[in-house]
C-alpha positions, 0 to 999 in steps of 0.5 A: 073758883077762878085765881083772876076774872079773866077766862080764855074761850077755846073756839069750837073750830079748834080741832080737837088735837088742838085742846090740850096744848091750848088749855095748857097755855092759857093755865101757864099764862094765868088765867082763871078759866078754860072754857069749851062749848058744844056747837053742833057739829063741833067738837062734843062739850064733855070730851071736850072738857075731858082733854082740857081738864087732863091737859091742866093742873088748877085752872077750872074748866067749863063747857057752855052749853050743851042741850038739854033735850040733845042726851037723857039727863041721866046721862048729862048727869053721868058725864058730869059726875065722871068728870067732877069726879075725877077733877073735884072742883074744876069743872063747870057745866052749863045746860041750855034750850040749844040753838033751834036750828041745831034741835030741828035738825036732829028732830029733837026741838022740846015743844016746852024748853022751859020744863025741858030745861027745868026737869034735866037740871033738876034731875042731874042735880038730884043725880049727882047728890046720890039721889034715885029718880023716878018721875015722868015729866012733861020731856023726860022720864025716869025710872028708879035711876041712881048715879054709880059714881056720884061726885063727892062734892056739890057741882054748880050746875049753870045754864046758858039762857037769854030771855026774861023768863029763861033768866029768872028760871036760871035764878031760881033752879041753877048756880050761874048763868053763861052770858053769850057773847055781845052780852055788854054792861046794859044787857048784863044789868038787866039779865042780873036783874031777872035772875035776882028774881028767880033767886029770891024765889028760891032762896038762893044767894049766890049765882055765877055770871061768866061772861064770853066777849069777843075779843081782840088786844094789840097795843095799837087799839085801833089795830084790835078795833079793826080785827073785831069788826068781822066777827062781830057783823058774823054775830049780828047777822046771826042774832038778827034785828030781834036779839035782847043783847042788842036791844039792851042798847037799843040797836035792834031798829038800826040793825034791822036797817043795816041788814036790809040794805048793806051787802054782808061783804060791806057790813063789818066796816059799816058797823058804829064804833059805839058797837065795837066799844060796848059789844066787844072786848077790844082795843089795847091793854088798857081799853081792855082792862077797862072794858073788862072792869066794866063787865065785871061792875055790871055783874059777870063774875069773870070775863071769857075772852074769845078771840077772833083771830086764830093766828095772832090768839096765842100772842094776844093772850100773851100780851093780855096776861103780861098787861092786863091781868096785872091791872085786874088784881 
């Protein structure tokens, strides 16, 4: 779907106000994709991708990821066809488990996030393809519902996932998969390896893999190699010493380490520059290229560049699309 490989991440700080204009550019500077999240209590992914997609013209639009369990697929299916609908084509849907913390707040945490999971992508695909539901599942129940306005193409529906069983469940039920930020070339490897599986499972042949990476570009590198450092050590302490995007580089006992005895204040300038060069999309116009090429080798089918400092984002996707995407094409 994407005119080049190369997508932009529009950060769930952003006021909303802020998302046309911000999906406008990234369209005139060439990139192949736009794509918004639902951090909850960020901005809401589908209104979200609603302004970008009025903002812009060609560019395809996703939201990685909302919840599964935080709407009725009905009416995930509901926003997705009105959406496809009106912008048949563009629009790219990712559904996930949802971040713990963010289900038990609102109470909502499935006590199976598989078969939540499975049963709304499923559901929502039926929805959209004009079919009526009617089952009970193990999360959600249906009774005789059919979509009003089903969109009159297929919509690929992806999922956002991380773990071994996740994966090989994305393979067999969705289109794609939305490969979290930190997702470097060992972990993508073996990501793809899980969803093959799933896919074989289902017959299915082709799977999408948009891959977020943190980024920073400037034509001195080590300039962009120091802007990274904060959000990556943010990320770290997030995932903690237990996350498979780390562990695929074998990082997980130095970062548990790293986390017990270094202040958070001190933990970006002591991070490894092997981290920043394998968990980070940074460093001037050809490390960028480069990286990104690396990304795409080990199988993302396009690289979303989130980058980690608000003031310089516009000039850095500038440079990135007057020195890079030429590299890519």
């Amino acid at each position: 779907m994407a005119e080049t490989p190369v997508g932009v991440f529009i950060a769930t700080s952003t006021a909303p106000g802020q998302i046309p204009p911000l999906a406008a550019r990234a369209e005139d500077l060439g990139f192949g994709e736009l794509w918004l999240a639902e951090d909850y209590f960020c901005y809401g992914g589908f209104t979200a991708a609603a302004l970008a997609l009025a903002a812009t013209r060609r560019i395809a639009v996703g939201v990685g990821i909302v919840a599964a369990v935080a709407r009725h697929p009905a009416v995930t299916a509901m926003e997705i066809a009105t959406l496809a609908g009106a912008h048949p084509g563009r629009f790219l849907p990712g559904i996930g488990h949802g971040l713990p913390m963010w289900m038990d707040q609102m109470g909502i945490a499935a006590p199976s996030p598989l078969s939540a999971l499975t049963e709304c992508v499923e559901g929502v695909r039926e929805l959209l393809r004009g079919g009526t539901v009617d089952r009970t599942g193990r999360q959600f129940t249906f009774k005789g519902i059919t979509a009003v306005h089903p969109p009159q193409i297929d919509v690929p529906i992806l999922t956002g996932v991380l773990g071994p069983k996740s994966l090989r469940l994305s393979g067999r039920i969705a289109d794609g998969t939305v490969m979290s930020v930190l997702a470097g070339t060992r972990y993508l490897e073996a990501a793809a390896g899980h969803i093959r599986d799933g896919m074989a499972e289902a017959g299915r042949t082709e799977h999408l893999l948009p891959t977020f990476a943190l980024f920073s570009v400037h034509r001195d590198g080590a300039v962009a190699k120091s802007a990274v450092r904060p959000a990556l050590a943010m990320y770290i302490t997030a995932l903690g010493a237990q996350s498979p995007l780390t562990g695929a580089f074998g990082y997980n006992e130095e970062i548990a380490r790293m986390l017990a005895e270094i202040p958070a204040a001190d933990l970006p300038d002591e991070l490894p520059q092997e981290w920043i060069d394998t968990l980070t999309v940074a460093g001037d116009p050809d490390e960028v290229a480069a990286r990104i090429k690396d990304l795409l080798a080990a199988g993302a089918t396009s690289v979303v560049l989130s980058p980690v400092t608000a003031e310089t984002a516009d000039a850095e996707l500038e440079l990135a699309a007057q020195a890079v995407l030429p590299q890519l094409s």
